[in-house]
C-alpha positions in Angstrom: -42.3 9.8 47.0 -43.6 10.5 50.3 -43.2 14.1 51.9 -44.0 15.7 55.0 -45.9 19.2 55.1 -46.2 20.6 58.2 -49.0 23.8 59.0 -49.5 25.5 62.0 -53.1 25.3 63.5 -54.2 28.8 65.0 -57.2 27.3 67.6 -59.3 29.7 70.0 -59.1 29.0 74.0 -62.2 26.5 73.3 -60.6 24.7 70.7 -57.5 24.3 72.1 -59.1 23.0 75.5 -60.5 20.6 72.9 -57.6 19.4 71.1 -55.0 19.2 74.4 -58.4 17.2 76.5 -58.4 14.7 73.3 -54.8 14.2 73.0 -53.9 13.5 76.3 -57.0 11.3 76.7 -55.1 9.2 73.1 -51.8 8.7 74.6 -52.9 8.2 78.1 -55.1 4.9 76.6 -52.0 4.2 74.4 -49.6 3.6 77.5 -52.3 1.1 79.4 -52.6 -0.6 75.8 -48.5 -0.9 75.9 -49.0 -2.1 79.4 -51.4 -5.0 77.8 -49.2 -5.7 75.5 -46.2 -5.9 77.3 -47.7 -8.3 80.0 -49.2 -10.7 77.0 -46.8 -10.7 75.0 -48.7 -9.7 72.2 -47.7 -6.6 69.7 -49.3 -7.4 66.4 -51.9 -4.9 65.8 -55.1 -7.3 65.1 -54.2 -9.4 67.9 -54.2 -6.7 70.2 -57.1 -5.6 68.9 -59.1 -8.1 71.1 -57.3 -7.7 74.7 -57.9 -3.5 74.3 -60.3 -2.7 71.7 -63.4 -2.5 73.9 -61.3 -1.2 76.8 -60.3 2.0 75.2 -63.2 3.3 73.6 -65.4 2.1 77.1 -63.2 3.5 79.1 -61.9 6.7 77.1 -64.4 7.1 75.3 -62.5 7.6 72.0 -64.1 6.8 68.9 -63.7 3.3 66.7 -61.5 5.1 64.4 -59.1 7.3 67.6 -59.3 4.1 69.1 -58.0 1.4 66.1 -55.1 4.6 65.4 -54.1 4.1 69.3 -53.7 0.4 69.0 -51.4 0.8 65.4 -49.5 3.4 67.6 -49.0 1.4 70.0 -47.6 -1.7 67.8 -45.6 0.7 65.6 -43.8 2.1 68.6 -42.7 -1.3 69.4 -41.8 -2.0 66.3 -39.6 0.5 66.3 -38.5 -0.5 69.4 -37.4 -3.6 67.9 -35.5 -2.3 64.9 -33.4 -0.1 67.1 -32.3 -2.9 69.4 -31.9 -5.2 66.1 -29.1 -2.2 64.9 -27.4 -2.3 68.3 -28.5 1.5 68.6 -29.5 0.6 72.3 -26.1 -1.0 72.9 -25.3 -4.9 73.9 -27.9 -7.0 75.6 -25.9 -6.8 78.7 -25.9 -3.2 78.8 -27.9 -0.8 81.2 -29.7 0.7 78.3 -30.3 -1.9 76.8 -32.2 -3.8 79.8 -33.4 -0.5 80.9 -35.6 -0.3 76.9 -37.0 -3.6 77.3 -37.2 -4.2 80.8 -40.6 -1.8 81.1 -43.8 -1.0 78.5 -43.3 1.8 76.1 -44.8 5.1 77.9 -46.2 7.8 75.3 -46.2 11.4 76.5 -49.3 13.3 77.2 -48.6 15.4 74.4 -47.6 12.9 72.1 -48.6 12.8 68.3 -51.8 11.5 67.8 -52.7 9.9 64.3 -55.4 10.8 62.7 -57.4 10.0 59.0 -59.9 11.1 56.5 -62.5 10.1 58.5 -61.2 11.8 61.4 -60.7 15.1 59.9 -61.2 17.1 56.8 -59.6 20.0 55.2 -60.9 23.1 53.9 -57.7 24.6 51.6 -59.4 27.6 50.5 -60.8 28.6 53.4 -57.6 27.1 55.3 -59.6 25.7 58.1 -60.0 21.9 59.2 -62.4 20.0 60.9 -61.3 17.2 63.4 -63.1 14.8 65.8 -62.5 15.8 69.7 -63.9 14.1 72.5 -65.8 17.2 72.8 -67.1 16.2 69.1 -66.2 17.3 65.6 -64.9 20.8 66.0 -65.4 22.9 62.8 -63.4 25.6 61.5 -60.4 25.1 63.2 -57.6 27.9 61.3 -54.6 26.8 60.2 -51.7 28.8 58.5 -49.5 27.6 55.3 -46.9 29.0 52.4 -48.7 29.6 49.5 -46.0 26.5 48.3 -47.7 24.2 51.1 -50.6 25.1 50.1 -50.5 23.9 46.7 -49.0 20.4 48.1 -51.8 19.6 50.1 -54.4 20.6 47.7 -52.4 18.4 45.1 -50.9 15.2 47.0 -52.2 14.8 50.4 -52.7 11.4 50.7 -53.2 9.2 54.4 -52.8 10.3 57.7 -52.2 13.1 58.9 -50.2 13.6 62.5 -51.8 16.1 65.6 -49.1 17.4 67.9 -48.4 20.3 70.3 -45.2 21.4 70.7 -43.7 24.8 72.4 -46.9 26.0 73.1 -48.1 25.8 70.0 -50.2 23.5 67.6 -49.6 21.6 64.1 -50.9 19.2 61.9 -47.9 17.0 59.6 -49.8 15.5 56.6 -48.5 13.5 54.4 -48.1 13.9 50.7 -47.4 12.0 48.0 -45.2 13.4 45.5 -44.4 12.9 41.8 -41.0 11.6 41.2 -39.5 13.5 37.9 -38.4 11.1 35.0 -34.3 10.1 36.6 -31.9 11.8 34.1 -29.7 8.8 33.3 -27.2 10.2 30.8 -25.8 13.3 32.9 -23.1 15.5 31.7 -20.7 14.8 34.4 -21.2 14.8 38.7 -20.9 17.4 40.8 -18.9 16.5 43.8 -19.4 17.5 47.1 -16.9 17.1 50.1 -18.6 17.3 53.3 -16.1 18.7 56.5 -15.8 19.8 59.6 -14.6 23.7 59.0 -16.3 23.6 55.9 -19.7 22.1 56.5 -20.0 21.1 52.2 -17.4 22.2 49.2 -18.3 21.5 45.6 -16.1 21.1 42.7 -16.4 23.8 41.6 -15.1 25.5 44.4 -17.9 26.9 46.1 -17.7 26.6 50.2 -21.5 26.3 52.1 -21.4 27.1 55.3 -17.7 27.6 56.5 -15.8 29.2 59.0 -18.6 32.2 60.0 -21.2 29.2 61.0 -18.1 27.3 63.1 -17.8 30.5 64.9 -21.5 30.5 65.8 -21.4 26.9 66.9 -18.5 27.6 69.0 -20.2 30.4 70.9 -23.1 28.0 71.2 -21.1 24.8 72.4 -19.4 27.2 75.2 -22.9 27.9 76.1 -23.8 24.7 76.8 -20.8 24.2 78.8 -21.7 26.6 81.3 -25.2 25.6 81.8 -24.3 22.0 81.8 -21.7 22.9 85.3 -24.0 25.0 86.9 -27.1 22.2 86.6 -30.0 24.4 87.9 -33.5 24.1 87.4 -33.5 27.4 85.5 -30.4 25.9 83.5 -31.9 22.7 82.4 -34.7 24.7 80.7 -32.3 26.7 78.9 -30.2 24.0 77.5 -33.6 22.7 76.5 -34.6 25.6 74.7 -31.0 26.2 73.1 -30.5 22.5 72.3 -34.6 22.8 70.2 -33.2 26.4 68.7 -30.0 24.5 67.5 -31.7 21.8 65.9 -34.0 23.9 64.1 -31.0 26.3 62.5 -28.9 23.1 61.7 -32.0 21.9 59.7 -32.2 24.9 58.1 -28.7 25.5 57.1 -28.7 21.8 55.9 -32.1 22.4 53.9 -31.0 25.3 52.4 -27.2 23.9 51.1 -29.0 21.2 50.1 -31.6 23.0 47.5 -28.7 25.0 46.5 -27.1 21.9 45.5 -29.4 19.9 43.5 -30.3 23.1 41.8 -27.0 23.6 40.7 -27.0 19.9 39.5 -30.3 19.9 37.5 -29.5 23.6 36.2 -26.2 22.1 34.3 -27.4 18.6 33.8 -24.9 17.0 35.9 -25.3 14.3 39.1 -24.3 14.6 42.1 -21.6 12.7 43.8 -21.7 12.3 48.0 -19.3 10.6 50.4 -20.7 7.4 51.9 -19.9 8.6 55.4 -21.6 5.3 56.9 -20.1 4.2 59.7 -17.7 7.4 60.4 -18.4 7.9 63.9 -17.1 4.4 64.5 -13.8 4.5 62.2 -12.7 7.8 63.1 -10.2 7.7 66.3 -10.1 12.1 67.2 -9.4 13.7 70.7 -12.1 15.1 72.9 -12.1 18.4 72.0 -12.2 17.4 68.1 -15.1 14.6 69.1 -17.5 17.1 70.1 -16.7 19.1 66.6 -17.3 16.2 65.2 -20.5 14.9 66.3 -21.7 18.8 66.5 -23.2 18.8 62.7 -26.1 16.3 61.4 -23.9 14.9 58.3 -26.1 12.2 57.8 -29.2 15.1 58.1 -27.8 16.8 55.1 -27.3 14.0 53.3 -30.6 12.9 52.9 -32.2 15.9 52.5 -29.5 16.1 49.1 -30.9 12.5 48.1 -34.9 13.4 48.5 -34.6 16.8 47.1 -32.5 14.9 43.9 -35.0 12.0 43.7 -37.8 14.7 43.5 -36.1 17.0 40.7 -34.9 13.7 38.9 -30.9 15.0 39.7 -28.9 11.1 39.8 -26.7 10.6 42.9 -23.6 8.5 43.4 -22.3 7.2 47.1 -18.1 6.9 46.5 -15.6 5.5 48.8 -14.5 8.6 50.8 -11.0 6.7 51.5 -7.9 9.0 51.0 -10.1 11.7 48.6 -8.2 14.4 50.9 -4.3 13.0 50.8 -4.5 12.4 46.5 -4.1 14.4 44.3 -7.0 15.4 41.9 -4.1 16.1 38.9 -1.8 13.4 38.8 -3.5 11.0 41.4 -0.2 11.2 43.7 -1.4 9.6 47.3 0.2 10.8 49.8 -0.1 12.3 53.8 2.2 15.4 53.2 0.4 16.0 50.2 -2.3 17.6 53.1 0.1 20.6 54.5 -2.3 22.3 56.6 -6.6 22.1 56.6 -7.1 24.6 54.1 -4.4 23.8 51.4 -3.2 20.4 49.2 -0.1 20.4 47.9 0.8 17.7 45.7 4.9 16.3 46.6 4.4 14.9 43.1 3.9 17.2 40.5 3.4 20.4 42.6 -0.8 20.9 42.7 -2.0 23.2 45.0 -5.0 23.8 45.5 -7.7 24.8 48.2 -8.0 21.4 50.5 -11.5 20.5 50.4 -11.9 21.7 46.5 -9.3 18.9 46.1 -11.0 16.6 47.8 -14.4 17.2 46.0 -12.9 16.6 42.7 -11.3 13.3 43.8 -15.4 12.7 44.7 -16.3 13.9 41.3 -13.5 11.8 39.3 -14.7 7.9 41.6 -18.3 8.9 40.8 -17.7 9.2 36.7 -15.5 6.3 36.8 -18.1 4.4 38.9 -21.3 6.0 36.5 -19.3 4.8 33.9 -18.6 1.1 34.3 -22.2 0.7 35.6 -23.6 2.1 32.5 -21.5 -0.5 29.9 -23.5 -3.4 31.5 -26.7 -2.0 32.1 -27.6 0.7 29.0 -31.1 0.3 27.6 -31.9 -1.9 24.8 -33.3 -0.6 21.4 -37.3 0.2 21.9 -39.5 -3.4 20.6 -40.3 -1.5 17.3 -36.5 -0.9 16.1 -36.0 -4.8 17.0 -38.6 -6.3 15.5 -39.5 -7.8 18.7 -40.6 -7.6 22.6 -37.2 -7.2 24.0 -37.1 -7.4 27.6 -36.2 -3.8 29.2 -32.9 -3.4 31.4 -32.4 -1.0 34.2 -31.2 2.3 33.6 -29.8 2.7 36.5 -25.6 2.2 37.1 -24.9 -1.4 38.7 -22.3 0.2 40.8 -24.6 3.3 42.0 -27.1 2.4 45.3 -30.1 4.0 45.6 -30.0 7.9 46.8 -33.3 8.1 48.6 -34.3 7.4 51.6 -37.7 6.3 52.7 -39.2 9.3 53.4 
């Protein structure tokens, strides 16, 4: 499993002068090689090869290596280009956006990430230096700082490129790592399920609420904010809304990171799975007014959501996706379906058989309950056969995984 590990890169004045002269000189060459390719039409990375390769490192006077990791930059962007218009996440052909992505060549930003590989730099864990190719030359000893945790990754699993980028004033390197995947546990004792909400951001079944009503508060104060600033549309105001908009971003991250670990190590601690919402496509079902929209869309569901898959994939924790269809109107004792059941946001009450319980703890165990079930009928039709030495024979092996359980990881 693939991982990110970012490290902060502490350069002197020099090296710094080296590093920003370098990248900007990268992305600069990357936009006149999107400019080539968008006039000939060509975007595969050895074709493209011929109509810039000579260009960039004449001109630029990068390197055979800096310049090859331009040209793949360049294809990948529009790669990406072309998945997101393939998804509809630029809108309809017709529309302004739309026309507006592919109506011009993709433009990289003078501080833009820069690939770079083993050839192009080295790295010196004890010491916690690197050494990376500049146009200046290779610059030695450039310090970097690193948790002792990080540390350990990158001395263990770094494995291909690593990214260069400057952001806020300050430098880091993202390397990539590749990561042991723990043995899946495919018999566990039960799922723990987890409702994910607006008030409450996620409630397990067993009654625990992450991140409630005290982080709303905050987001209020934060969204009123942003309000302001967006009215009064100053120069001045524009860079704060910047600046609170990165700040958000990174505490939202965090939150989500930390409920996250919480989670799976509740999960591998008691042997259980966990069981998630398949939220796919909520934006689009859900009809709410404006000021609930902005509530809404104010939390990076699908953020925390994959950060529960990796972090399960990597401590071998199973996950199950359930239909999140009326989990919050039934009831999790006598599975009585019904609106009024829901009396206010925080409590259930069952009309049935007279349940009450805590809204979103009631939903969670309705989570819980469709993931066994589902676990369950999966795991008739697909349990492993007998080993080849109990039958006598080379059996062919079966998955081990549930038929009716998709994957929980993303491609990270």
């Amino acid at each position: 499993m693939k991982l990110i590990v970012q490290v902060k890169l502490l350069p002197t004045p020099v090296q710094a002068a080296a590093l920003e002269a370098t990248l900007h000189a990268c992305n600069e060459a990357a936009t006149w090689v999107s400019e080539v390719a968008f006039v000939k039409g060509v975007k595969r990375n050895f074709a493209l090869r011929e109509h810039t390769y000579a260009e960039v490192k004449q001109r630029w006077g990068l390197g055979a290596q800096a310049a090859q990791h331009v040209i793949k930059k360049t294809c990948d962007a529009y790669r990406t280009l072309a998945a997101n218009l393939k998804a509809g996440n630029l809108g309809r052909p017709w529309s302004k956006r739309y026309r507006r992505a592919t109506g011009k060549p993709v433009a990289f930003r003078p501080e833009g990430a820069q690939p770079y590989d083993d050839r192009m730099l080295s790295w010196q864990i004890p010491e916690r230096t690197i050494s990376i190719w500049t146009l200046s030359g290779r610059v030695k000893g450039v310090a970097f700082t690193a948790s002792p945790e990080q540390l350990a990754r990158l001395a263990l699993y770094r494995k291909g490129e690593s990214d260069l980028l400057y952001r806020d004033g300050m430098w880091f390197l993202q390397a990539t790592c590749e990561i042991p995947e723990t043995e899946p546990n495919t018999d566990p004792d039960g799922f723990l399920g987890i409702d994910l909400g607006i008030v409450n951001i996620a409630t397990t079944s067993d009654g625990q609420i992450m991140a409630g009503r005290a982080l709303n508060r905050g987001r209020l104060r934060e969204r009123t904010l942003r309000t302001k600033l967006q009215r009064k549309n100053t120069p001045s105001a524009r860079r704060r809304l910047k600046k609170r908009r990165r700040k958000e971003a990174r505490r939202t991250k965090d939150i989500n990171h930390k409920i996250a670990k919480h989670v799976v190590a509740e999960a591998e601690r008691t042997g259980r799975g966990i069981a998630l919402e398949d939220l796919t496509g909520i934006r689009e079902r859900v009809r709410l007014r404006k000021p609930q929209r902005a509530t809404l869309h104010g939390w990076a569901f699908a953020q925390l959501g994959a950060f529960i898959a990796y972090k399960a994939r990597q401590a071998g924790v199973p996950v199950v996706y359930v239909d999140p269809a009326y989990t919050s109107r039934t009831c999790a004792e006598c599975g009585h379906i019904d609106r009024a059941n829901r009396v206010s946001q925080a409590w259930f009450v069952c009309r049935n058989c007279g349940f009450v319980d805590h809204a979103d703890r009631n939903g969670s165990r309705n989570i819980r309950a469709r993931a066994e079930a589902l676990w369950r009928r999966g795991a008739q039709s697909t349990a492993p056969e007998p080993p080849p030495t109990a039958r006598g024979g080379t059996g062919r092996k079966r998955s081990t995984t549930p038929s009716g359980a998709r994957s929980a990881s993303p491609s990270l």
